[in-house]
MARTI-322314 format. One line per 4 residues: their letters; for each residue x, y, z of C-alpha. Coordinates in nm, 2 decimals, padded with zeros to 4 digits. Layout:
a) X/Y/Z | ...
END
This chain:
xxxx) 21.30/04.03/-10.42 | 21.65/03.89/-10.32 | 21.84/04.19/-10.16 | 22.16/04.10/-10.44
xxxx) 21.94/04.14/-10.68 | 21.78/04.43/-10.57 | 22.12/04.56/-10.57 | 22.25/04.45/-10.92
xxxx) 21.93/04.69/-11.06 | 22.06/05.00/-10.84 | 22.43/04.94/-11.01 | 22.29/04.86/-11.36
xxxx) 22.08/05.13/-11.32 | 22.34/05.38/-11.19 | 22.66/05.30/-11.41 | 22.50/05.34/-11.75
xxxx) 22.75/05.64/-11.78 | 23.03/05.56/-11.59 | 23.17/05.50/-11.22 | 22.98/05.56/-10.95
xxxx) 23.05/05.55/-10.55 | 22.88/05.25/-10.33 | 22.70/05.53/-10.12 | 22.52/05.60/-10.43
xxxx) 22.41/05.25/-10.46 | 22.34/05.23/-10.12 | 22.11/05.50/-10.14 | 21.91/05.40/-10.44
xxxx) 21.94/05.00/-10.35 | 21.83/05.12/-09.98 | 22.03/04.85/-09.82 | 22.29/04.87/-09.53
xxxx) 22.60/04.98/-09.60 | 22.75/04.68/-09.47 | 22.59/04.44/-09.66 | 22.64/04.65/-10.02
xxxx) 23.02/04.65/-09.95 | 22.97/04.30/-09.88 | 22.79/04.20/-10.18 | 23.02/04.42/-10.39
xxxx) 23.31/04.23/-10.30 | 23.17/03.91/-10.36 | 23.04/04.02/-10.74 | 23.42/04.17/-10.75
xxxx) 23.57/03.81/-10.68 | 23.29/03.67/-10.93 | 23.44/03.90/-11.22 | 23.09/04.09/-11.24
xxxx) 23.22/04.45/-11.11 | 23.51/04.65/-11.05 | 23.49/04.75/-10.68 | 23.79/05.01/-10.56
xxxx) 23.81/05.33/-10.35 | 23.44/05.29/-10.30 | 23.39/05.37/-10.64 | 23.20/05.08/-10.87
xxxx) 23.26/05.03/-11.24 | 23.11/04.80/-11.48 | 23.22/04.75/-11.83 | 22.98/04.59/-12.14
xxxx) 23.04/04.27/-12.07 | 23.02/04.29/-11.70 | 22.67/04.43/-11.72 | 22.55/04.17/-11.93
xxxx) 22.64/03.93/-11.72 | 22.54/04.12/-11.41 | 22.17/04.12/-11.57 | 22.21/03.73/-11.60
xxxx) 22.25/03.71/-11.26 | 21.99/03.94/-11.17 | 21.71/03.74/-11.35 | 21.88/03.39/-11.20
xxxx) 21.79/03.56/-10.85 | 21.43/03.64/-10.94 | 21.43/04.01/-11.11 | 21.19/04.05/-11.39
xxxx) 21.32/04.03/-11.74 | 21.15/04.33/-11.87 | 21.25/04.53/-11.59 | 21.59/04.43/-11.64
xxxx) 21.60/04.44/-12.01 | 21.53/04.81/-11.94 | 21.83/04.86/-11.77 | 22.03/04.78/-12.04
xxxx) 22.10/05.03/-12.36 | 22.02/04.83/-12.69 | 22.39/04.87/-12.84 | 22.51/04.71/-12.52
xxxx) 22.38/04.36/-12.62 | 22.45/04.46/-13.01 | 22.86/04.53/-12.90 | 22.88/04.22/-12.70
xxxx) 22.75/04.04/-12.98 | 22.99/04.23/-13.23 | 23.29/04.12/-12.97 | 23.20/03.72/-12.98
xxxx) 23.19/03.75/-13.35 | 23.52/03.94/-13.44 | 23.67/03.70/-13.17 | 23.55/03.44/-13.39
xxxx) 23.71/03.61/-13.68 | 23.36/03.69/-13.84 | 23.34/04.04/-14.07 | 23.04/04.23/-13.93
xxxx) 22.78/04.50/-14.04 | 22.53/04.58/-13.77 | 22.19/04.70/-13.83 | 22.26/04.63/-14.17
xxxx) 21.93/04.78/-14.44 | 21.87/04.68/-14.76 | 21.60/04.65/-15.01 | 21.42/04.38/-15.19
xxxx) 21.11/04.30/-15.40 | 20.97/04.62/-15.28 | 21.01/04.59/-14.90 | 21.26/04.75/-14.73
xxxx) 21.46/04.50/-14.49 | 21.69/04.54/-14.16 | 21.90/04.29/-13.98 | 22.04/04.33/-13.62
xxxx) 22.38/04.19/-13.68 | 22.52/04.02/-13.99 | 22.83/03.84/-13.91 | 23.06/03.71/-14.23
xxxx) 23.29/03.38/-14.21 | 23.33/03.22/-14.54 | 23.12/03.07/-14.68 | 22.89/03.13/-14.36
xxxx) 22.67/03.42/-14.33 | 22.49/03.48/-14.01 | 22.18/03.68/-13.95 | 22.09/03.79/-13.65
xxxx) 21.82/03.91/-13.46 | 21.85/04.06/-13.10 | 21.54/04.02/-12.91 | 21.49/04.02/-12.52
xxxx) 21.26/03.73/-12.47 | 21.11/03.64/-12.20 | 21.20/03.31/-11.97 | 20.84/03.21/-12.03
xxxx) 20.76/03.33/-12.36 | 20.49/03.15/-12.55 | 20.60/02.92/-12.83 | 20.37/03.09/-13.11
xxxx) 20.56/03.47/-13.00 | 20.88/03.27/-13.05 | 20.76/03.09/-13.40 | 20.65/03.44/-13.48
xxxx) 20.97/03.63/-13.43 | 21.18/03.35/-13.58 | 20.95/03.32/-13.91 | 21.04/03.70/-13.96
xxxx) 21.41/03.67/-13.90 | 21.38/03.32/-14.18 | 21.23/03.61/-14.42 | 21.46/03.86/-14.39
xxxx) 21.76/03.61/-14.41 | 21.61/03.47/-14.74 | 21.53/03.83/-14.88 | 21.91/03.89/-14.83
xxxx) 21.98/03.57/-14.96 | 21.84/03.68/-15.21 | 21.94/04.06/-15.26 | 22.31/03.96/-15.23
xxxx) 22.47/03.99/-15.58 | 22.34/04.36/-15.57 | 22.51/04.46/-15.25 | 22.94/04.41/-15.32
xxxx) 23.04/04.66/-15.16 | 22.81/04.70/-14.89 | 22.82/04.36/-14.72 | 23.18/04.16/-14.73
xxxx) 23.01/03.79/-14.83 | 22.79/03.97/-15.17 | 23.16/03.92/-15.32 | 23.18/03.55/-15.27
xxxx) 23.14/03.28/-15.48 | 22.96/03.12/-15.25 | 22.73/03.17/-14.93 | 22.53/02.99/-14.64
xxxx) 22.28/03.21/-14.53 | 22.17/03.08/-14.15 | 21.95/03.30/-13.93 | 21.96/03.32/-13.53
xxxx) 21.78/03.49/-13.26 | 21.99/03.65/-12.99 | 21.82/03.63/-12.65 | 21.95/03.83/-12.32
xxxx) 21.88/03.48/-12.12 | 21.85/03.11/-12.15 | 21.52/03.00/-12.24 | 21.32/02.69/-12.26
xxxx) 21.39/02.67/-12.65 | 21.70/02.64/-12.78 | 21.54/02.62/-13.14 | 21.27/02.69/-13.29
xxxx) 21.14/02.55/-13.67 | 21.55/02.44/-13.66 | 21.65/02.78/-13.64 | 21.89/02.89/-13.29
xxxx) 21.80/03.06/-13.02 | 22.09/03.21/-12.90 | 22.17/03.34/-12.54 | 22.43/03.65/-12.59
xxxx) 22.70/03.53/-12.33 | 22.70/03.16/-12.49 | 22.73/03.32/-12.86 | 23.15/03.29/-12.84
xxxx) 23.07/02.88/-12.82 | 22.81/02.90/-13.05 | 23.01/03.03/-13.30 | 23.32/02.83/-13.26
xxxx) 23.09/02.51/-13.31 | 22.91/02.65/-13.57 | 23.12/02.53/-13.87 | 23.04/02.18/-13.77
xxxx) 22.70/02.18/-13.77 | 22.60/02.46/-14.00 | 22.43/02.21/-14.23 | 22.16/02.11/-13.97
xxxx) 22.03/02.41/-13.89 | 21.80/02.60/-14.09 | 22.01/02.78/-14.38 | 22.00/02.92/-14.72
xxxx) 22.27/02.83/-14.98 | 22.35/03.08/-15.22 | 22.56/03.06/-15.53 | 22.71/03.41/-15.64
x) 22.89/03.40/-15.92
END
């Protein structure tokens, strides 16, 4: 494996709960010191990494993208999909979505018709509704996993869709008079599909964009319309 990626896994491994000194990533990376102070300084420069005092710190978003980088250079997606804690990629969504001026409920449960229902993320923009899914897929997952996961987000956005008129109170948009419902798969890397049955597949560090654009094609993408009043 590329030694820079050999060494991104030591840091994302090693910072999951704060600072740590390079000798400790030197250690566990089992590379030169030399070349980790190197290579720290260079992922410094690249905005990846705090590097000062020989100490290393990494915030959310720098881990994120430190993982991107990581499979770009050849590590394995699972492994490195590991490395990372599951409300890491929810906050990062949560960020590009209150940045975007979207109201948000994460992990949001409800009930409907007798099933009960959970969606990763549901960001609210009048009149849009967005309902996401966060999923680490693979670079070379095959299309009938993909259809599979993206039929089950369509159902869950139209059993919200919906449930909505009994849940003011509990989710911002139930109040509206009026609603686009439009589901989305979050993925930790760019894959071979940026759709799938006309429904988004969504890299995490390119949702921001996503989301600014969004208003101006909302009505291409898969979506369901929902009058509340």
């Amino acid at each position: 494996m590329n030694i820079e990626a050999n060494l991104i896994i030591s840091i994302l491994k090693l910072t999951r709960n704060g600072p740590v000194t390079h000798k400790l990533i030197k250690n566990d990376a089992m590379v030169p010191l030399q070349i980790v102070e190197k290579l720290l300084r260079k992922m410094q420069n690249d905005g990846l990494l705090y590097f000062g005092k020989n100490v290393v710190e990494v915030n959310n978003v720098q881990r994120l993208k430190l993982a991107t980088q990581a499979i770009k250079l050849g590590a394995d997606v699972e492994n490195i999909s590991s490395l990372l804690q599951w409300q890491e990629f929810e906050n990062i969504a949560a960020i590009a979505f209150e940045q975007n001026s979207y109201s948000i409920a994460k992990n949001f449960r409800f009930k409907h018709a007798p099933r009960r229902w959970e969606i990763d993320i549901v960001g609210c923009k009048k009149p849009l509704v967005v309902c996401v899914d966060c999923k680490h897929l693979r670079h070379g997952i095959y299309p009938s996993a993909l259809k599979k996961i993206v039929t089950e987000q369509v159902e869950r956005t139209s059993a919200l869709a919906e449930t909505m008129p009994s849940l003011a109170g509990k989710l911002e948009c139930a109040s509206w008079d009026y609603a686009k419902l439009i589901p989305a798969v979050l993925s930790l890397v760019t894959g071979r599909f940026k759709f799938c049955e006309n429904v988004p597949i969504v890299p995490v560090l390119q949702l921001q964009d996503f989301l600014s654009q969004l208003p101006a094609y909302a009505d291409e993408l898969k979506h369901f319309t929902k009058n509340l009043v």
